[in-house]
N, C-alpha and C positions, 0 to 999 in steps of 0.2 A: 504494500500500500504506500509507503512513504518514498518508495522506488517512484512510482507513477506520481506522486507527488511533485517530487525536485523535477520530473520530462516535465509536468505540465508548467510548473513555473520557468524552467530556461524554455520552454517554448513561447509562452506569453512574453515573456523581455526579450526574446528573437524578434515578435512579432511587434513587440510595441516600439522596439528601436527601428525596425526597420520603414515605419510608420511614422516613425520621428523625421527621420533621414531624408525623407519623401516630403515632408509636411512645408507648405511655403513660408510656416512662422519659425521655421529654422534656417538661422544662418549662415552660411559659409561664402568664405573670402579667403582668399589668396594671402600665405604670410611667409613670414622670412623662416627659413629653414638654417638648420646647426650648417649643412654642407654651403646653402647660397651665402651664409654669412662667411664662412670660412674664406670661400672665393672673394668675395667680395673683402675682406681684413687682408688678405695676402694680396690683391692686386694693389689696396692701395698703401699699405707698405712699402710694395715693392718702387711704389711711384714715387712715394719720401724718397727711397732711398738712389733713387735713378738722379735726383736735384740734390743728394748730397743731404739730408737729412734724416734724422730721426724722427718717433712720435710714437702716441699710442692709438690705438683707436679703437671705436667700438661697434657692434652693431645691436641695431633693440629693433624686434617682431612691430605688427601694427596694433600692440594694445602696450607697449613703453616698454618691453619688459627685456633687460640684459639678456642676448643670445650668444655674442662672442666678444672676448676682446683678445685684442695682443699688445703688447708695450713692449720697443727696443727695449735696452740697455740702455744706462744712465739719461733715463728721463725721470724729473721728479714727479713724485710723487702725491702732488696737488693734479698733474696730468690727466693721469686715469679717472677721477672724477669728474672732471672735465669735459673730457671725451664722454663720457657718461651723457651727462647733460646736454649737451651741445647733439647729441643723436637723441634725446630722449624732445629737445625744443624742437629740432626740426619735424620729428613726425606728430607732434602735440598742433602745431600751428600747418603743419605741412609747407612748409619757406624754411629755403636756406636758412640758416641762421647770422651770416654776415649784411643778408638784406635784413633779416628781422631786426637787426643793430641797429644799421645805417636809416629803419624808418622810426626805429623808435628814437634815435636822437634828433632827428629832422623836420617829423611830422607830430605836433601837438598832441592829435589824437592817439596817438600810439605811444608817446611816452609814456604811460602807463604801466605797461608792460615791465618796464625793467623791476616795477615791484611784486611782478607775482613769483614766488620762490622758488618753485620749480624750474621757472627758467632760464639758460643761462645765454644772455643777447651777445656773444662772441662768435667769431665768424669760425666756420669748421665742420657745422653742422650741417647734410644733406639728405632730403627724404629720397628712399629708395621707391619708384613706379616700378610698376606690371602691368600694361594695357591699360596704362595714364592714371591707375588707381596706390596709392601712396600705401607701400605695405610693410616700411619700416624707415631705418634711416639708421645713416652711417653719423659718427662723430669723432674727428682727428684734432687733438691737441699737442703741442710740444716742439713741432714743425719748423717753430722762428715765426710766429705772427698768425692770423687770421687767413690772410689771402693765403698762404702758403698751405697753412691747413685742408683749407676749402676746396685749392687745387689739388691736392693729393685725394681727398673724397671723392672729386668729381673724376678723378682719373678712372680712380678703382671700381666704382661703379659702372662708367662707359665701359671699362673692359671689361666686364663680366655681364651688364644689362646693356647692349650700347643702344636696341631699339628701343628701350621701354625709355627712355630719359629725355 
């Protein structure tokens, strides 16, 4: 009896997830994976280090959340969270983050921004697209500046996504 029990229960939760899976009030969307991150962290390392720099950088999924980093050697240590941030602003607001800078000091209405805490308005940060839809973002700190950053993100991206960008 409790044999036929447990069949009928794993076949109603076969049946009811498959039900789910099907249902249009369930979700799904394109996100950053351990491997795209990886590609993407190594291409744009590799782009520091083709201009003679170092740096750390990171990558976050489309809901903020830490999926890879890497950090040279002798970069400090304030870096890494940094890079953190600067990929967590980008896919939060979906904008570079060295535009996000340059409007929040220029444009009235946006200097606001520099007070909400999570974000951090330094250039370096870049949303990662998939078929124009924003499914995470890279963030490179330690570089020698902002631009510097922001080009090694944009590198590592085009070479790994070069259509979706």
């Amino acid at each position: 009896m409790i044999h036929k029990a447990r069949w009928s229960l794993l076949l109603g939760a076969l049946c009811t997830s498959a039900a789910l899976a099907q249902s249009p009030d369930v979700a799904t969307h394109p996100d950053v994976s351990l491997a795209l991150a990886d590609q993407i962290l190594n291409a744009t390392l590799e782009a520091c280090h083709g201009d003679q720099h170092t740096a750390v950088a990171a990558v976050v999924d489309r809901g903020g959340n830490l999926v890879a980093l890497q950090r040279d050697d002798n970069i400090g240590p304030h870096n890494t969270q940094a890079a953190q941030r600067k990929a967590f602003t980008a896919l939060s607001t979906k904008t570079p983050t060295r535009q996000l800078a340059e409007s929040a000091r220029n444009n009235p209405e946006s200097q606001n921004l520099s007070t909400v805490s999570d974000l951090l308005l330094l250039g370096g940060g870049v949303p990662i697209k998939s078929n124009g839809e924003v499914i995470g973002a890279v963030g490179v700190a330690g570089a020698g500046g902002s631009a510097t950053d922001e080009g090694c993100a944009l590198k590592g991206i085009h070479q790994v996504l070069p259509q979706d960008q």
